[in-house]
C-alpha positions in Angstrom: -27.6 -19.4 2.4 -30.3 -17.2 0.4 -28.8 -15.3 -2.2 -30.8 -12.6 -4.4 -28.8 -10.9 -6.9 -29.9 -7.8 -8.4 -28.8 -7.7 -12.2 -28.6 -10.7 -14.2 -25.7 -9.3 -16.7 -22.6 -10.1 -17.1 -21.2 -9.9 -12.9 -24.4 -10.9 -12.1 -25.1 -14.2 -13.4 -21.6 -15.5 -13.3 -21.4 -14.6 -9.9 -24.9 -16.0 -8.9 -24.2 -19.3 -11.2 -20.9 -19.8 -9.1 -22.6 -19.3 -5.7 -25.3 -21.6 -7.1 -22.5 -24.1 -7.4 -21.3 -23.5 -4.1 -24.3 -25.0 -2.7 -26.2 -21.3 -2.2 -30.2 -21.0 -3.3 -29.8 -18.2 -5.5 -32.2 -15.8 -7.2 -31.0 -13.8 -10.0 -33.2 -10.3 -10.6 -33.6 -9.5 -14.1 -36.2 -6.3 -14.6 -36.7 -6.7 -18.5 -38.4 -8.8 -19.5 -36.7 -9.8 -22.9 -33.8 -11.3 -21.2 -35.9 -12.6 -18.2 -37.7 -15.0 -20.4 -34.8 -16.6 -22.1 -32.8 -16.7 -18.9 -35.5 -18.5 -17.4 -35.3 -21.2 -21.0 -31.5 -21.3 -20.2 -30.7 -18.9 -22.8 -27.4 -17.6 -21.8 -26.7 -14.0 -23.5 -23.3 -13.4 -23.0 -20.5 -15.7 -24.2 -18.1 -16.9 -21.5 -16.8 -20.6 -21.7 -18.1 -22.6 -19.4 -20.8 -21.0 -18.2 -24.1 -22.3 -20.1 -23.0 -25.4 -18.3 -22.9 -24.1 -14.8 -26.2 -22.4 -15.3 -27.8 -25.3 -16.9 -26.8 -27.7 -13.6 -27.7 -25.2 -11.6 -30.9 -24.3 -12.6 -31.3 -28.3 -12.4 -30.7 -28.6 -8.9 -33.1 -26.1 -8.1 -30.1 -23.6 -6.5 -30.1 -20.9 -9.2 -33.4 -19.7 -10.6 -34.6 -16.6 -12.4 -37.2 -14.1 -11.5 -38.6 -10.4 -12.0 -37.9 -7.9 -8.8 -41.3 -8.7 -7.5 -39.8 -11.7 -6.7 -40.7 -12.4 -2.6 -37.1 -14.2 -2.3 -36.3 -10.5 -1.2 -38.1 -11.7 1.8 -36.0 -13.9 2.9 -32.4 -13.1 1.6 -29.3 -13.3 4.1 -27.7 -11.7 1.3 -28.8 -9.4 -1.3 -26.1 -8.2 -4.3 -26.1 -5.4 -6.1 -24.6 -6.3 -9.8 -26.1 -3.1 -11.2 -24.8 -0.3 -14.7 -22.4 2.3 -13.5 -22.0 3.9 -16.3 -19.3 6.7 -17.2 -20.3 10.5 -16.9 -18.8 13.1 -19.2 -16.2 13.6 -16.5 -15.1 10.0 -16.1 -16.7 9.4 -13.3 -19.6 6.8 -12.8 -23.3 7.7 -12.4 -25.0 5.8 -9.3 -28.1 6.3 -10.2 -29.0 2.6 -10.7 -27.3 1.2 -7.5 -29.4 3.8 -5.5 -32.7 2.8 -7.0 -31.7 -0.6 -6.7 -31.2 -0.1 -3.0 -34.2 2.3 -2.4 -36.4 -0.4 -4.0 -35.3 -3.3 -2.4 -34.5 -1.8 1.4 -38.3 -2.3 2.5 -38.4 -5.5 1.7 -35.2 -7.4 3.3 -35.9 -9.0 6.9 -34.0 -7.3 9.9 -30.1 -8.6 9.8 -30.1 -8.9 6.4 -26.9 -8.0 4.2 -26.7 -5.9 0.7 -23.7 -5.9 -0.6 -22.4 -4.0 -3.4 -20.5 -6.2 -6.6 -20.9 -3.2 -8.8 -17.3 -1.6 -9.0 -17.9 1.9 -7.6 -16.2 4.8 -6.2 -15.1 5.4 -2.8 -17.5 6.3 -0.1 -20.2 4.7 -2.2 -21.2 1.9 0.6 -21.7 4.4 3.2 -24.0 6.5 1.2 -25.9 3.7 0.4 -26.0 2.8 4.0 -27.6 5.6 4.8 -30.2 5.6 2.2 -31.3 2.1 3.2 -31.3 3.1 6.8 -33.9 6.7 5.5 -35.6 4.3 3.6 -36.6 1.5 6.5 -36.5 4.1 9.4 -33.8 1.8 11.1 -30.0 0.8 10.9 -31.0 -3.0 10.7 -29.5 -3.6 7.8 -25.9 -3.4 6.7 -23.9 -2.7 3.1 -21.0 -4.0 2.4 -18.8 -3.7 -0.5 -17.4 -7.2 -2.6 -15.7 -6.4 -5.7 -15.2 -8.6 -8.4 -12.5 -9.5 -10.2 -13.5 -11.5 -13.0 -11.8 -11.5 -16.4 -14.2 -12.1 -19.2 -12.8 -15.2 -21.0 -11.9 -16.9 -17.6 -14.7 -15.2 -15.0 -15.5 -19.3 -13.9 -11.9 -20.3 -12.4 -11.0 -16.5 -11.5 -14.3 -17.0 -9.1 -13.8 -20.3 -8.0 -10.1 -20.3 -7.7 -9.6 -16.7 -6.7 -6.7 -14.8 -5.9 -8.5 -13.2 -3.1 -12.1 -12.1 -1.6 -12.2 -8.7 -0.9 -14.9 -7.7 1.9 -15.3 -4.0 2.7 -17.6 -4.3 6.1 -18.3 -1.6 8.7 -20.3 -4.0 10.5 -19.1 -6.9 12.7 -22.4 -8.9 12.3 -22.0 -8.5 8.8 -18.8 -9.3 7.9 -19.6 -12.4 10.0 -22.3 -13.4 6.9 -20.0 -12.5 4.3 -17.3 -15.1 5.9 -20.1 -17.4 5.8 -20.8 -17.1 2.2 -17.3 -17.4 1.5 -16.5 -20.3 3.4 -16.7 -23.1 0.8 -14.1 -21.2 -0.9 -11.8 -19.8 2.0 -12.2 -23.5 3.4 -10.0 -24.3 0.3 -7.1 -22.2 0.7 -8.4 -18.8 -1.3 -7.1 -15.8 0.3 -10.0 -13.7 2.5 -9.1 -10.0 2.7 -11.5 -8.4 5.0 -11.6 -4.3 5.2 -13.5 -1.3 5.7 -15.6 -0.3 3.3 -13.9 2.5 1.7 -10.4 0.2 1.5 -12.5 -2.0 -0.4 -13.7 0.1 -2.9 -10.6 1.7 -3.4 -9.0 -1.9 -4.1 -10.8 -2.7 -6.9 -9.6 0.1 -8.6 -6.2 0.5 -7.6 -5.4 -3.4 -8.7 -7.4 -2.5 -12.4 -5.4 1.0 -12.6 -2.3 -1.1 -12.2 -2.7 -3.9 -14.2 -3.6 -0.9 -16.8 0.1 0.6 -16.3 2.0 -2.0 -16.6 -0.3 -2.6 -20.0 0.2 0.8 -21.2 3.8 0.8 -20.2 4.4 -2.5 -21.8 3.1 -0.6 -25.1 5.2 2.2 -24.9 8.4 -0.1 -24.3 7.5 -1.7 -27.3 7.9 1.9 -29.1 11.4 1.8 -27.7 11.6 -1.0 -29.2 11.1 -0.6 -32.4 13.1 3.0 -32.2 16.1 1.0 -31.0 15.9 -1.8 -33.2 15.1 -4.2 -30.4 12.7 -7.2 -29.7 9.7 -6.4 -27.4 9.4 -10.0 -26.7 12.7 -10.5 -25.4 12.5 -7.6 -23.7 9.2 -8.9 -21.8 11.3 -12.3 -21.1 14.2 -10.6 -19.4 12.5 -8.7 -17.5 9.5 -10.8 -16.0 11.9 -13.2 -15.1 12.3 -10.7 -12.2 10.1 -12.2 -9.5 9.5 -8.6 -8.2 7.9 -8.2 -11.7 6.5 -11.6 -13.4 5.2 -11.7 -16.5 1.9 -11.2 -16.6 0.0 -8.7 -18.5 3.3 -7.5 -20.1 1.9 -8.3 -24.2 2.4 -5.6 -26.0 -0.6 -4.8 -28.0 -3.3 -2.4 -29.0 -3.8 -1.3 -26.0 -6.6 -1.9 -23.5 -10.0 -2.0 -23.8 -13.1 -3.8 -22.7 -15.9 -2.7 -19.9 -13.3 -2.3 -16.7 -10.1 -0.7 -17.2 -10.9 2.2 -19.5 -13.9 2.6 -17.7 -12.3 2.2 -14.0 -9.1 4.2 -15.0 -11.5 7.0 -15.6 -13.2 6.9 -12.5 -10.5 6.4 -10.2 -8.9 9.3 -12.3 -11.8 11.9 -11.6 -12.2 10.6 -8.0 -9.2 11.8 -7.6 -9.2 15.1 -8.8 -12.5 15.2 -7.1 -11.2 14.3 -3.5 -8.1 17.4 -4.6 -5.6 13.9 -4.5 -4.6 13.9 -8.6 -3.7 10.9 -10.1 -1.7 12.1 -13.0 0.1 9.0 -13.8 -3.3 7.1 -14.6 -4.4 10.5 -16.5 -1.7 10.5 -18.8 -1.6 6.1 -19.0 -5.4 7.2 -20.2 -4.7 10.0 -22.9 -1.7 7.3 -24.5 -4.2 4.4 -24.4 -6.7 5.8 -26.8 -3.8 7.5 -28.6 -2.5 4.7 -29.7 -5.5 3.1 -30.7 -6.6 6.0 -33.2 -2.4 5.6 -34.0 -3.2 2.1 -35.5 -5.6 3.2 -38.2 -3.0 6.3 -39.1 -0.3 3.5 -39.3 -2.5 1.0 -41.7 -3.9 4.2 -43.9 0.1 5.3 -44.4 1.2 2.1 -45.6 -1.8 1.3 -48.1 -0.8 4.8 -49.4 2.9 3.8 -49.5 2.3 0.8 -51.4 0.3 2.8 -54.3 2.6 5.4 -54.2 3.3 5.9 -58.2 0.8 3.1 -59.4 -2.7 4.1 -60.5 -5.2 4.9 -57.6 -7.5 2.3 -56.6 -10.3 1.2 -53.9 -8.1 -0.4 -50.8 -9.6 -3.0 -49.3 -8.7 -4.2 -45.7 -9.6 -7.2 -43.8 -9.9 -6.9 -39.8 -9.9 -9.8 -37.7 -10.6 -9.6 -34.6 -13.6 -7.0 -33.2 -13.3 -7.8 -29.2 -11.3 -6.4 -27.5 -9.5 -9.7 -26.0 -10.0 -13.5 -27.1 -12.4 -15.4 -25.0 -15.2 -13.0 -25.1 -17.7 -11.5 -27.6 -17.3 -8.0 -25.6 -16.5 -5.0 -27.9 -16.7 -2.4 -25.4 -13.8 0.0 -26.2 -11.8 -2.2 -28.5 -9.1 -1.3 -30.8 -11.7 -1.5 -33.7 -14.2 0.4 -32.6 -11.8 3.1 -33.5 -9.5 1.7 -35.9 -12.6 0.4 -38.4 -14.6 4.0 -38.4 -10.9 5.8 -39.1 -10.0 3.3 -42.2 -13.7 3.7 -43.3 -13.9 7.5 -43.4 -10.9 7.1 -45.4 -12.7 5.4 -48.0 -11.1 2.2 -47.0 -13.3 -1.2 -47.6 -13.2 -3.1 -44.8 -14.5 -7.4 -44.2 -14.4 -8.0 -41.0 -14.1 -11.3 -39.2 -14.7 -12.3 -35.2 -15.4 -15.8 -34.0 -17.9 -14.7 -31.7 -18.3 -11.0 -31.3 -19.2 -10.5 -35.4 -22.8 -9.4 -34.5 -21.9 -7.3 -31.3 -19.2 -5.6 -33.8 -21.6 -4.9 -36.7 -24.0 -3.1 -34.1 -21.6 -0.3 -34.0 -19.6 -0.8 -37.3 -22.1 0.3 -40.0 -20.9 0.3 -43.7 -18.2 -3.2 -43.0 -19.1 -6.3 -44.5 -18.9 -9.7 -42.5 -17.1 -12.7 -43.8 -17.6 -16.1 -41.8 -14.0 -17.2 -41.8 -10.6 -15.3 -42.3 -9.7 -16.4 -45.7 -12.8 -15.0 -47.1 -12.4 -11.7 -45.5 -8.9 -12.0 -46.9 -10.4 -12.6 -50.5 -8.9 -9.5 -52.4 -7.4 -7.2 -49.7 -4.4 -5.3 -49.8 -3.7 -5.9 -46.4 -4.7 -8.0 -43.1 -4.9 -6.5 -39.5 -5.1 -8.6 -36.7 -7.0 -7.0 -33.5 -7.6 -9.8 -31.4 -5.6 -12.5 -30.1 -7.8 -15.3 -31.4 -5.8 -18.8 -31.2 -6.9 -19.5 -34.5 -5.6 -16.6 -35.9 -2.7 -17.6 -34.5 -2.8 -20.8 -36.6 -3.5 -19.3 -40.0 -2.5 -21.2 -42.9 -0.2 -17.8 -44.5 0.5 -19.9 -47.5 -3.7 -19.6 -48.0 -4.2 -16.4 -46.8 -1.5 -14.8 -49.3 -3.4 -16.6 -52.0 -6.6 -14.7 -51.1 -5.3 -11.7 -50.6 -4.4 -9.1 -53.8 -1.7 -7.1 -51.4 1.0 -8.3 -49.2 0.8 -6.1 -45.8 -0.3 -8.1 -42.5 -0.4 -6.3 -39.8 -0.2 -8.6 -36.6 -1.2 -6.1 -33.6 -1.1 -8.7 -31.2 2.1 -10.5 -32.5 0.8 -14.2 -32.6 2.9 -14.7 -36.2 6.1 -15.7 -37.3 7.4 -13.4 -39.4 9.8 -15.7 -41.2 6.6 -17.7 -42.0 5.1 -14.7 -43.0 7.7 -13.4 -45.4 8.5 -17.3 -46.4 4.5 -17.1 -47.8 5.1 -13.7 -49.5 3.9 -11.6 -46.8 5.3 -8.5 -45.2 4.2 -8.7 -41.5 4.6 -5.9 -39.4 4.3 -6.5 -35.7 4.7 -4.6 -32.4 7.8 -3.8 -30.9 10.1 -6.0 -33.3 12.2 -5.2 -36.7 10.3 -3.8 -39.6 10.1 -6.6 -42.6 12.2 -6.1 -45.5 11.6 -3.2 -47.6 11.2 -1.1 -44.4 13.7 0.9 -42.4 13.6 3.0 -39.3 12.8 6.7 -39.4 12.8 9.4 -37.1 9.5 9.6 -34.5 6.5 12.6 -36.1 4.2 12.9 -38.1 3.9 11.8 -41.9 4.4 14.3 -43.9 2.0 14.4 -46.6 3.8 14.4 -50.1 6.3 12.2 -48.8 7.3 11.1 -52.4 8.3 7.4 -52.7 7.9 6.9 -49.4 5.1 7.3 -46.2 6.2 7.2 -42.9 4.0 4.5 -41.6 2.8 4.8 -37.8 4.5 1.7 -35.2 3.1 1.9 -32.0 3.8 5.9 -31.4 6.5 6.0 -33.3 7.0 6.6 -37.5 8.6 3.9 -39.6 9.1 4.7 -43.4 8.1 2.4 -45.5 9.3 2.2 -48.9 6.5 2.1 -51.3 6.7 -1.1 -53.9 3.4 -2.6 -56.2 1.1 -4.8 -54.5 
């Protein structure tokens, strides 16, 4: 089949380099012109494994090729996508300008029986509208909109396309959903699960599953709270109970909370379409307030400790090393990461920070001004009084402590994402204080609130959303 895809960005190209690889002829619209050109090299902007190489074969073959919209493959597309910015209003809801003029733009030019369908997540209702402004815009209902979420995770977008859990197709239209099954058939032909809707269903799918893989994230966080309160183990906790096959274990790592360009974006939206259709979704409202809560938490936590351990010693410049600036491994996105809030809060505290990413270090420094940069995570360690670790890197998870003690002039690793032992840790000389587990030695529990300030010989350092006081000792 002929495939146009409108936006060559991140949904874009991996989804028209996977139908490329499918066997489709593929053409993927990029309108400026300073991405066109390297795209058309094989210049890949985005990291995601695997992908360069799918491009690269594809483009090849002669089945995925790049061109500006005055491209005449409009002409004779059986399928047009729309892989367009949605971007968040004030509100929380998403702004449709773009997939409108996409649409205005593009509905002259499509041959009678011709399908657009829409791979930008939007709000409910949104196919039909554009329906209608396709059928104003040719003077006739020849040409149908459907809606076909993704659901690719950056870091594994390749096999979560290829070996799906599901296709989602919202169609109003028979004929229509007739071409999408077509598309999809190398795929369904192999076992992947075909889910065909209504429109409206559709778009409502892709953001109930996000808003519920974001609960069970945000629940999993505030478990780990208990937790720590208790005096329990948030990782045994997370084994007992996704052992449950009604539950599973899957997206129960307690962390930072989330971030990245689809669930605090589409926890937003499908909050304010709520409260715009009068049908309130309170429990994603509040899973919203307590995600970026406990983000800004972090930096509180860090800041309390660093002031714990000078407590009583002469005051000094604190120095702290952050690794990890996207907001999960496997990609070099930073959109709404833990530290794009926890760096600018340690900062404005007068807090040095070296920062370290294996591949999102120039997306990072974009929006971090003031941090310096090291190129591995010993040298960010190099004098630091303490270490937090943001992303779930694997080779952070294989840091030589015994090195990284050496570097650093302080003892405090915080592991956000627990990927350490903390026997190691303490074996090496470091106090490494996790989520969800015991405090290290030298710390003990303390009532939840705020730190009070004046707190004498010792700060009550933030966990999670809870306090722990830490007793203050020399670096």
């Amino acid at each position: 089949m002929n495939i146009v895809m409108i936006g060559a960005g991140y949904v874009g190209l991996t989804t028209g380099a996977c139908l490329a690889h499918l066997g489709h002829s593929v053409t993927c619209v990029e309108s400026d012109p300073r991405r066109l050109g390297p795209l058309r090299a094989g210049d890949i902007p985005i990291y995601e494994p695997g992908l360069a190489d799918v491009v690269q074969a594809c483009r090849l073959s002669g089945r995925l090729q790049f061109a500006d919209p005055d491209t005449p493959a409009l002409g004779t597309a059986d399928v047009v996508m729309l892989a367009v910015g949605t971007p968040s209003g004030a509100d929380g809801d998403i702004d449709l300008a773009q997939i409108h003029e996409a649409a205005r733009q593009i509905a002259p030019r499509l041959r009678p029986g011709a399908v657009i369908a829409i791979k930008s997540t939007v709000v409910a209702g949104t196919a039909r509208s554009v329906a209608a402004l396709v059928a104003r815009a040719r003077g006739a209902g020849d040409v149908a909109v459907v809606s076909n979420p993704e659901f690719l995770r950056e870091g594994s977008a390749l096999a979560d396309f290829l070996t799906a859990d599901r296709i989602v197709v919202g169609a109003d239209d028979p004929a229509a959903a007739g071409v999408m099954a077509a598309l999809y058939a190398p795929l369904t032909e192999q076992g992947v699960p075909y889910v065909r809707t209504g429109t409206i269903d559709a778009e409502l799918i892709k953001y109930a599953a996000n808003a519920c893989l974001a609960l069970r994230i945000g629940f999993v966080n505030e478990l780990a709270d208990l937790c720590e309160a208790a005096g329990g183990d948030i990782a045994r906790v997370t084994e007992g109970i996704g052992l449950d096959s009604r539950i599973g274990p899957r997206f129960l790592q307690a962390g930072p909370g989330f971030g990245g360009s689809c669930f605090p974006k589409d926890t937003r939206a499908f909050a304010a379409t709520g409260r715009r259709l009068g049908a309130r979704q309170t429990v994603i409202e509040a899973l919203i307030a307590a995600n970026e809560a406990r983000k800004t938490a972090l930096a509180g936590r860090i800041l309390q400790a660093l002031d714990a351990r000078q407590n009583g010693t002469e005051r000094r410049p604190r120095r702290v090393a952050v690794l990890g600036m996207a907001f999960k491994a496997g990609t070099d996105d930073v959109r709404d990461a833990a530290a794009l809030s926890v760096v600018p809060a340690l900062t404005a505290a007068g807090v040095t920070v070296t920062g370290h990413d294996p591949k999102a270090r120039d997306q990072a420094a974009a929006l971090l001004p003031g941090v310096g940069w090291a190129d591995d995570p010993y040298d960010a360690a190099a004098g630091a009084d303490a270490v937090v670790i943001l992303t779930e890197w694997e080779e952070y998870r294989r840091l030589d402590l015994g090195r990284l003690a050496q570097r650093m002039s302080g003892k405090l690793l915080f592991d956000f994402r627990n990927l350490l032992c903390p026997d190691a840790a303490a074996r090496a000389g470091l106090d490494c204080i996790g989520i969800g587990r015991a405090a290290p030695p030298g710390t003990t529990p303390a009532q939840h609130g705020t730190a009070p300030k004046g707190s004498g010989g010792h700060a009550r350092v933030r966990r999670g959303t809870g306090w722990l006081q830490v007793a203050a000792s020399p670096s």
